[in-house]
PATI-100377 format. One record per residue (C-alpha): residue in three letters; x, y, z. Coordinates in steps of 0.001 Angstrom, whole numbers, padded with zeros to 6 digits, always signed. Layout:
BEGIN
ALAXYZ;...
***
This chain:
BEGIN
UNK-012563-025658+011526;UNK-012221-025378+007885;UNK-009895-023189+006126;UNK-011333-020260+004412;UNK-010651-020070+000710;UNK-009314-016695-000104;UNK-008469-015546-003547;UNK-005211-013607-004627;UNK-005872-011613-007882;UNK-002349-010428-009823;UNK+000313-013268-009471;UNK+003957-010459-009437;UNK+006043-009337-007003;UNK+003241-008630-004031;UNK+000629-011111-004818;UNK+003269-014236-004861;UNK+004184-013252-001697;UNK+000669-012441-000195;UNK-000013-015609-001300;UNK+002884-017584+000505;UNK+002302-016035+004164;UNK-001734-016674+003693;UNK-001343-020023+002313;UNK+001905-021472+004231;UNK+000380-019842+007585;UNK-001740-023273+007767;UNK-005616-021207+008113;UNK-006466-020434+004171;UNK-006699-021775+001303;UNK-005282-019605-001308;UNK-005504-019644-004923;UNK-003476-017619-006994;UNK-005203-015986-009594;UNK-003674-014064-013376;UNK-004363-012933-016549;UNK-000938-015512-017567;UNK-000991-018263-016491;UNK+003007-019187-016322;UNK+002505-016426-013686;UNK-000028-017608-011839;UNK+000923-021399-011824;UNK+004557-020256-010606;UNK+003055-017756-007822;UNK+001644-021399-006681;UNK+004386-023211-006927;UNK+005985-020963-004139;UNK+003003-021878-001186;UNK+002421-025797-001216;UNK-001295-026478-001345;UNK-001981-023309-003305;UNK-003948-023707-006704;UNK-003657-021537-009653;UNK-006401-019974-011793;UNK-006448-017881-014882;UNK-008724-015138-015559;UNK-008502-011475-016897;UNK-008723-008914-014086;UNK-009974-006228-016038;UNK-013146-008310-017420;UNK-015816-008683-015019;UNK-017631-012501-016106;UNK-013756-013475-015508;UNK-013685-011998-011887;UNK-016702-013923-011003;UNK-015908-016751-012022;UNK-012921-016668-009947;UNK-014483-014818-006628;UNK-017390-017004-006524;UNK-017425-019056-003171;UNK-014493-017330-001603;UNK-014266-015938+002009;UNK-011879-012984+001032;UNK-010357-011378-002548;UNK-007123-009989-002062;UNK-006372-007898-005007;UNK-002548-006901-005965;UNK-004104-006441-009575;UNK-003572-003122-011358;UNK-004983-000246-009666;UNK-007411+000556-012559;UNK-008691-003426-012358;UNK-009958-002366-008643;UNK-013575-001155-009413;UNK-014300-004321-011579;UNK-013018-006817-008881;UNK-014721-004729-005760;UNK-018113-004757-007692;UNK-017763-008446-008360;UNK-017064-008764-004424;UNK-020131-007352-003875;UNK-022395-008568-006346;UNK-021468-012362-004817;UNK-020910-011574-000908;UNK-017252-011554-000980;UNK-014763-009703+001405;UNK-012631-007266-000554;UNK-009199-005993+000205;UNK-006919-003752-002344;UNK-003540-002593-001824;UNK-004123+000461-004191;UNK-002902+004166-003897;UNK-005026+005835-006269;UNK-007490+008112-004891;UNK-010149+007754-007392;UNK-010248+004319-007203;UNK-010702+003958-003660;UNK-013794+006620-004014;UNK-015293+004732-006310;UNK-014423+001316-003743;UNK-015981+003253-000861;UNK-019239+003735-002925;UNK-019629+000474-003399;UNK-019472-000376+000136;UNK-022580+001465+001118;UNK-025251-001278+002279;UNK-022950-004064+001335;UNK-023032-007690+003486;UNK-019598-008077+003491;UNK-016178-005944+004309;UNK-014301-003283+002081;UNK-010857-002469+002970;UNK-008784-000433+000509;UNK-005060+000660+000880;UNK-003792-002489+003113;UNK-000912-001944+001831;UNK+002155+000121+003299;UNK+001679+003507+002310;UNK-001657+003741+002450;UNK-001906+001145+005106;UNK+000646+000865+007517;UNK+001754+004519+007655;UNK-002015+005508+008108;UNK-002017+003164+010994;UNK+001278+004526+012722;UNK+000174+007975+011713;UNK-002917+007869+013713;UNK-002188+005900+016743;UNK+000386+008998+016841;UNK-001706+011397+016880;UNK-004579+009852+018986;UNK-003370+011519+022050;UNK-002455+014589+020902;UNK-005124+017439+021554;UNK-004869+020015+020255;UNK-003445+018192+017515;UNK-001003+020590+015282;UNK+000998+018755+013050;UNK+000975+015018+011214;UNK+003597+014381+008615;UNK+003972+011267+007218;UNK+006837+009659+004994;UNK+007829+006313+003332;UNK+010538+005363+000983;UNK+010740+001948-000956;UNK+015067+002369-001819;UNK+017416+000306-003084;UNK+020438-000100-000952;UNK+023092+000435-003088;UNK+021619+002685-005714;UNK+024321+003189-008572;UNK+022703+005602-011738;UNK+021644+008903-011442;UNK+018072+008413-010345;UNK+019515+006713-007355;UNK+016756+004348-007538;UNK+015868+000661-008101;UNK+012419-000442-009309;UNK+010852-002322-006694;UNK+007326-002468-007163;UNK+004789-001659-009738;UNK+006214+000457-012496;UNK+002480+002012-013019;UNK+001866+002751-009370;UNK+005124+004062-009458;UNK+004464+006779-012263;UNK+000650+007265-011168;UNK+001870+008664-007861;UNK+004434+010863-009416;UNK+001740+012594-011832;UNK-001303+012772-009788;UNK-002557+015178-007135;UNK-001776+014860-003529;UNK-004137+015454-000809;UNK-003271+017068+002545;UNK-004780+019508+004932;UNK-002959+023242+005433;UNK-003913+025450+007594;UNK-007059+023029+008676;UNK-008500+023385+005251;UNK-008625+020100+003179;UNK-006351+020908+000178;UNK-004751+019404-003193;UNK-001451+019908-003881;UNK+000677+018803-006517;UNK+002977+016043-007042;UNK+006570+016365-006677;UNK+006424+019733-005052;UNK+007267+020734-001066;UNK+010724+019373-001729;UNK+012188+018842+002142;UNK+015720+016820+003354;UNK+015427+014954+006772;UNK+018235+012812+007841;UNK+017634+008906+009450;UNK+019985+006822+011267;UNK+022372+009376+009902;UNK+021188+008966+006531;UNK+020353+011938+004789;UNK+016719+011832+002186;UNK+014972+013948-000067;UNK+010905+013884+000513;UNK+008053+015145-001790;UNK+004871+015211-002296;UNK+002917+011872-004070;UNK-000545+011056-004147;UNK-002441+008077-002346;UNK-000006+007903+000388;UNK-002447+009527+003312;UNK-005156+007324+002541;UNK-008523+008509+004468;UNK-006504+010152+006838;UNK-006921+013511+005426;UNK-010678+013029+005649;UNK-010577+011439+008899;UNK-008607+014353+010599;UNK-009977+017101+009072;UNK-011215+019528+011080;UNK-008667+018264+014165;UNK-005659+018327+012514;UNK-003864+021885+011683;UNK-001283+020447+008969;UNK-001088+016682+007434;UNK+000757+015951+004542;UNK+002449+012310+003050;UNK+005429+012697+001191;UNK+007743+009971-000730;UNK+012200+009736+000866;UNK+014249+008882-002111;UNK+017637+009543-001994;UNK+018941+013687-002840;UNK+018465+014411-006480;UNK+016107+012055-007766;UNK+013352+014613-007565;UNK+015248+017127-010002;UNK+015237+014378-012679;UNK+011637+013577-012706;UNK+010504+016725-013103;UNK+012646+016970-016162;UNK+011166+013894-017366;UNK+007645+014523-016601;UNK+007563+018324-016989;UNK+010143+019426-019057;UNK+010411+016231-021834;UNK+006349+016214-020721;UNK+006129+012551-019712;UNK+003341+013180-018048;UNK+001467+013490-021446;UNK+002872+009725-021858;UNK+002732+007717-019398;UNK+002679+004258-020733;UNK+005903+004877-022488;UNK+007524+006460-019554;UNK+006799+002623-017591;UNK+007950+001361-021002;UNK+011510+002959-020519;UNK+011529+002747-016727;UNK+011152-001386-017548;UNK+013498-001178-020146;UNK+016201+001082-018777;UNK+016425+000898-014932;UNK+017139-002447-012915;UNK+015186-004273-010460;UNK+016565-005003-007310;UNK+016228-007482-004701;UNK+018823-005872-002177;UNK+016098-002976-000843;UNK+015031-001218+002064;UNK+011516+000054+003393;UNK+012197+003548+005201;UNK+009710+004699+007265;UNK+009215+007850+009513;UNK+005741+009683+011275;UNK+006119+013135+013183;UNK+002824+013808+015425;UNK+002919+017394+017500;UNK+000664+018684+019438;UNK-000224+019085+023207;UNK-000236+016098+025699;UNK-000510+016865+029266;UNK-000435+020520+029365;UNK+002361+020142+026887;UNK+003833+021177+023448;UNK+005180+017178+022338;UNK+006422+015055+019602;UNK+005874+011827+018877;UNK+007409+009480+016465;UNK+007674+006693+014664;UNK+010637+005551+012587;UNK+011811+002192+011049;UNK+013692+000793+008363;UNK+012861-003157+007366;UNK+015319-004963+004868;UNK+015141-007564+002384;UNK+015155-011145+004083;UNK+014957-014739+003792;UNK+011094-016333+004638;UNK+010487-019844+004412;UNK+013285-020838+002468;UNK+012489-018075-000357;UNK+014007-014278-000290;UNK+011899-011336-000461;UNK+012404-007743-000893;UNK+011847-005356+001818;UNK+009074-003908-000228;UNK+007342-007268-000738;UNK+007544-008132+003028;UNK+006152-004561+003944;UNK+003069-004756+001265;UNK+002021-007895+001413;UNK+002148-008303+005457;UNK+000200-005174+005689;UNK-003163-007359+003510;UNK-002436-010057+005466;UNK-002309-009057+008753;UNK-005772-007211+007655;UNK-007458-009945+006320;UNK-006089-012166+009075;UNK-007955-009846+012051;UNK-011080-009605+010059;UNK-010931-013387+010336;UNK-010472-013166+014110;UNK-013048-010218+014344;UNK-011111-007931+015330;UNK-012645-005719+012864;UNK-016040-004814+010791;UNK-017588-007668+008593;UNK-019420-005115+006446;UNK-019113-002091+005126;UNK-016049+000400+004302;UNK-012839-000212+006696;UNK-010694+002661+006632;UNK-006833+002168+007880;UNK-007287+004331+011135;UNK-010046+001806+012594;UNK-006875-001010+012786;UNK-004888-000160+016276;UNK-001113-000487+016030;UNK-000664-002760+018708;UNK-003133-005221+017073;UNK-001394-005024+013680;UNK+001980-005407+015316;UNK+000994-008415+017523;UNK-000678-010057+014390;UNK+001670-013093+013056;UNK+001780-011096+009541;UNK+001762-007365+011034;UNK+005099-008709+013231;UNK+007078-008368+010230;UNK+007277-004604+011276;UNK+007789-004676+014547;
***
């Protein structure tokens, strides 16, 4: 059988690696696709039997070019490059998979998908993706179903300023999650609530976190459960304090009013780091045979060595979440057409899947 010919779009930290496990699993043909093309050729370099293509994300005629012919775009582009690419998809018969957060965008993806030949699957990522996954197989049994809480942190391991924080992963999604507002359900009524509010401590493996409130992180869970669910809410673990200090920067310096040169200083000013860890936690209560119950969910992945190569915790977490989607629409295991939300995946078929294993 031939291999299909899927296209990565953004060549940094997630796409290189989406593009190793797709293209060094043997069944795809990958090529890496950026705006530079140092980026993209190096992205390459990393999968033997990869190509490399340049084209600007954000323009449309370049995104066809590009998408034209392929089985599957995976985009780790910016999230504001997402309605472009998805239209493209569509336009040519494409499969399209994102790994964005923002809730506008993926609105605006889900439109799109209406009538459409081929598959839309938004928020593959981890959080949305694999928490909205975990979330919901936890709660499946649960009936009445009372309480969902969901809650990922992307953390350096040895975090040595003030923010107690590494950058990790994009410094855009990073601030567009901090700033924008959050949806949950209270009370069984589908709310908004804003960002960096609902401060809570839990403790992990005797680790102690601070969570809060960011946006994108329930995906089309809220929507999904609504009307089942009494409380569901995602928040973001960092490590204690780090909430304090962005809310001085963003409220009280009024950051939020500038954005672009908030990522400009968060580049400039605070280190990446390869030495990370993915935390991970879901809390499901309700009633189960006759019973008030809990169920959870908790694990913590670390940065390793694949193929020769290492990657960060966050990388390994991201990317295997589009892969391991992509990879069990190819076994159809899922929809070919139309909108694929998160909680139509099963956890036991994304754990079992050779790219979902790197959770389990």
């Amino acid at each position: 059988m031939s291999k299909r010919r899927v296209v990565v779009l953004g060549s940094g930290k997630i796409g290189r690696m989406v593009g190793f496990l797709m293209q060094t699993c043997g069944d795809y043909e990958v090529v890496m696709v950026d705006g530079d093309r140092a980026m993209a050729e190096s992205a390459a370099a990393l999968a033997p039997g990869a190509t490399a293509a340049v084209a600007r994300l954000d323009d449309a005629g370049e995104v066809r070019r590009v998408v034209q012919g392929a089985w599957a775009a995976l985009s780790c582009a910016p999230f504001f490059c997402n309605p472009i690419i998805a239209k493209e998809c569509r336009d040519v018969g494409v499969h399209y998979l994102d790994l964005t957060e923002d809730v506008a965008v993926t609105k605006q993806v889900k439109e799109l998908s209406a009538g459409a030949k081929t598959a839309f699957a938004p928020q593959c990522g981890l959080a949305p993706g694999f928490i909205t996954i975990a979330g919901y197989d936890l709660a499946r049994p649960l009936e009445p179903l009372h309480d969902l809480r969901l809650r990922v942190g992307a953390l350096p391991r040895f975090p040595s300023n003030r923010l107690n924080y590494n950058m990790t992963w994009s410094t855009h999604g990073l601030i567009n999650e901090y700033c924008n507002p959050c949806e949950a359900v209270e009370d069984g009524k589908f709310v908004t609530v804003p960002p960096l509010e609902q401060l809570e401590h839990l403790k992990i493996d005797g680790i102690t976190y601070e969570a809060f409130n960011t946006s994108g992180g329930v995906g089309t869970l809220a929507e999904s459960l609504h009307g089942r669910v009494r409380n569901l809410n995602y928040k973001t673990m960092r490590f204690p304090g780090h909430c304090d200090h962005l809310k001085l920067l963003l409220h009280d310096l009024r950051f939020i009013d500038r954005r672009e040169e908030l990522c400009d200083i968060f580049d400039r000013a605070i280190p990446t780091t390869k030495q990370d860890q993915v935390v991970i936690f879901c809390c499901a209560t309700g009633m189960m045979e006759g019973r008030f119950t809990e169920r959870t969910y908790a694990k913590t992945v670390l940065h390793q060595e694949i193929g020769g190569t290492h990657w960060t915790a966050i990388q390994i977490t991201t990317a295997a979440g589009i892969c391991a989607i992509a990879d069990l629409m190819a076994e159809g295991r899922l929809p070919a057409s139309g909108f694929i939300r998160m909680e139509d995946v099963g956890l036991q078929a994304f754990l079992s899947n050779r790219f979902g294993r790197y959770y389990a």
